[in-house]
C-alpha positions as CSV (number, residue, x, y, z in Angstrom):
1,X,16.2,31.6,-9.7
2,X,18.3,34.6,-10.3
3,X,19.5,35.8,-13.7
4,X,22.6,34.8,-13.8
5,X,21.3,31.2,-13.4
6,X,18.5,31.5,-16.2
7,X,21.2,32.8,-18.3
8,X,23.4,29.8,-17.3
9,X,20.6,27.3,-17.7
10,X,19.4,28.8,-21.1
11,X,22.9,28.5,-22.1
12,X,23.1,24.4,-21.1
13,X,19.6,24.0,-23.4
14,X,21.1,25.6,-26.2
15,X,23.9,23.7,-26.1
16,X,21.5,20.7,-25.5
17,X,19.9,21.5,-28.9
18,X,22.3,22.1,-31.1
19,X,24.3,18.7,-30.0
20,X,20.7,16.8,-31.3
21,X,20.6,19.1,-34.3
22,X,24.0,17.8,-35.7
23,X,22.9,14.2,-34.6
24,X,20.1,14.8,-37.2
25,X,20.6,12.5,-40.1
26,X,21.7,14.7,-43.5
27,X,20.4,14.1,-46.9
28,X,22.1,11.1,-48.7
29,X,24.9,12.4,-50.4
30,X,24.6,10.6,-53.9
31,X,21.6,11.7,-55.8
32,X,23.1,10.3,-59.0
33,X,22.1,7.2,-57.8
34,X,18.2,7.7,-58.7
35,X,19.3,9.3,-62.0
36,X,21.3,6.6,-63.2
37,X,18.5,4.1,-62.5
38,X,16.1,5.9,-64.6
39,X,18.8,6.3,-67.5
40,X,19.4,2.5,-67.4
41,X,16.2,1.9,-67.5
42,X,14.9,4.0,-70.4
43,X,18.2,2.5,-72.3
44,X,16.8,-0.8,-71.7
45,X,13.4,-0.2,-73.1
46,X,15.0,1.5,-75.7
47,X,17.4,-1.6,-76.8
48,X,14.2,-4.0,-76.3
49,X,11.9,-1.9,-78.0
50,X,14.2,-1.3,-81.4
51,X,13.4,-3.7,-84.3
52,X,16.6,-5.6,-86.3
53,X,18.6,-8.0,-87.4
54,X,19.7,-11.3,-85.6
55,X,23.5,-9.7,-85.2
56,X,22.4,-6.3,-83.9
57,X,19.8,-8.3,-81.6
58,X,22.7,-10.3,-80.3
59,X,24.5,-6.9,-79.3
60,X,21.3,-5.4,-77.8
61,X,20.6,-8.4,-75.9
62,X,24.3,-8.6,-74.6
63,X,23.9,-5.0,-73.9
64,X,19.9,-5.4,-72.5
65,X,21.5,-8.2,-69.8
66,X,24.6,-6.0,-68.6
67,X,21.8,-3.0,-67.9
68,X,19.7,-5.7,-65.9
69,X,23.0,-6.3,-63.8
70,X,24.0,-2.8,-63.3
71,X,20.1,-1.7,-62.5
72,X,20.2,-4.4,-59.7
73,X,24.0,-3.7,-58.3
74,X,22.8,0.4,-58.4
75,X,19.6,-0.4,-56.6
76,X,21.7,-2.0,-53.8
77,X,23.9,1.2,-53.3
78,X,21.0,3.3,-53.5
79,X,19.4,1.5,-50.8
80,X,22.3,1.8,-48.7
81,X,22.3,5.6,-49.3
82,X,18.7,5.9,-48.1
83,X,16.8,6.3,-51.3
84,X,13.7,5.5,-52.7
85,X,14.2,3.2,-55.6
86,X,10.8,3.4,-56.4
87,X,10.4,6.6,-57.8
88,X,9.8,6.3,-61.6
89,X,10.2,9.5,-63.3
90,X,9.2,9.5,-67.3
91,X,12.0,9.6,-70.0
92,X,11.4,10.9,-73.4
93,X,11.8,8.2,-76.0
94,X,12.8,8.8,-79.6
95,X,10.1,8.1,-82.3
96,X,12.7,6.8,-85.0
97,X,13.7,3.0,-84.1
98,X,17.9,3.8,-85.7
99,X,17.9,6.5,-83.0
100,X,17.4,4.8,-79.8
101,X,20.9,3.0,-80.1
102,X,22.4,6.1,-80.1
103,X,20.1,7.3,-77.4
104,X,20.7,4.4,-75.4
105,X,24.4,4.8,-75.8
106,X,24.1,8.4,-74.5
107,X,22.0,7.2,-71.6
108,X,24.4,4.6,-70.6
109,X,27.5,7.7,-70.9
110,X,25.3,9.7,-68.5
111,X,24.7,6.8,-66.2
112,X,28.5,6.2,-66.1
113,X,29.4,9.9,-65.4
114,X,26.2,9.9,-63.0
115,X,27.9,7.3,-60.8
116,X,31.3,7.8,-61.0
117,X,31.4,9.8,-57.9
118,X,33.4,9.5,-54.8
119,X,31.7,7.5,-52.2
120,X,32.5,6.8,-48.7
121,X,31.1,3.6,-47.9
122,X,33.0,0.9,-48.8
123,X,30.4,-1.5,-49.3
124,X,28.3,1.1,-51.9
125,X,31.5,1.5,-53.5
126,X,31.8,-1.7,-54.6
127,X,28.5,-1.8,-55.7
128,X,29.2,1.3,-57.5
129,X,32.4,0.0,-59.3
130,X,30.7,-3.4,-60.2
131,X,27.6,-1.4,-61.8
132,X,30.2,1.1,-63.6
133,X,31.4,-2.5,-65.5
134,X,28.3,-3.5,-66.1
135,X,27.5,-0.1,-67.7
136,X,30.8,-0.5,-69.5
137,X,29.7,-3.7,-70.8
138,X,26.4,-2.2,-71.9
139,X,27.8,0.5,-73.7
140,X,30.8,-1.4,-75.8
141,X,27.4,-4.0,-77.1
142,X,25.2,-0.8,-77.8
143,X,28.4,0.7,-79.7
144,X,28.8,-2.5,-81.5
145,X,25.3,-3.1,-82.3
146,X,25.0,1.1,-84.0
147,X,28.3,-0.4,-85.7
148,X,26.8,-3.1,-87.5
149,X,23.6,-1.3,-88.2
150,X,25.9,1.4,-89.9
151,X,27.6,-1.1,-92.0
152,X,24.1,-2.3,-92.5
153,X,24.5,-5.6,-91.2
């Protein structure tokens, strides 16, 4: 083989190559996803975990329920954007009981800005925009329940 046709053939690999390199799969593009699940659910342990009245329990249940649905509609899209819904990391928790509403509020804020991202697949999308009214939901029962616990209901 002469070389002109090593060059030639060297050439055709290369090209070989880098067509399988760009067939390579890329990273998920929505990292958010994991973040969001760990802010929901250190809201929710936050809401359960807070001592109070029957009308403030009513709001944090309202709000505890509407996490659980937006946890299992952003589990959905983060399975369909390849992650591992698994991972746990830890979440620092407040020490005064009258705090953790306004933590949890501030969690659920983050988790809306985490998620409301573009996204590409239609069918995460919809997951996406479903969890957003959950979170929505969450948020207006945690901001009523830190309402009536100012009044001192």
């Amino acid at each position: 083989m002469n070389s002109k046709s090593k060059l030639v053939l060297h050439g055709h690999l290369l090209l070989v190559v880098l067509l399988f390199a760009g067939c390579v799969s890329q990273p998920p593009r929505h990292p958010a996803y994991l973040h969001a699940l760990t802010d929901l659910r250190a809201a929710r342990w936050m809401l359960e975990h807070r001592p109070g009245d029957a009308a403030v329990s009513a709001h944090e249940d309202e709000a505890i329920v509407e996490i659980d649905r937006a946890i299992a509609e952003i589990k959905r899209a983060a399975i369909d954007d390849g992650r591992n819904i698994h991972d746990h990391p830890s979440v620092d928790v407040p020490n005064d009981h009258r705090g953790r509403l306004h933590r949890a509020a501030e969690l659920l804020r983050k988790v809306r800005a985490d998620t409301y991202r573009e996204e590409d697949n239609p069918t995460a999308r919809g997951l996406r925009d479903r969890a957003i009214g959950h979170v929505d939901a969450a948020l207006h029962a945690t901001e009523r329940a830190i309402h009536d616990v100012e009044l001192g209901r």
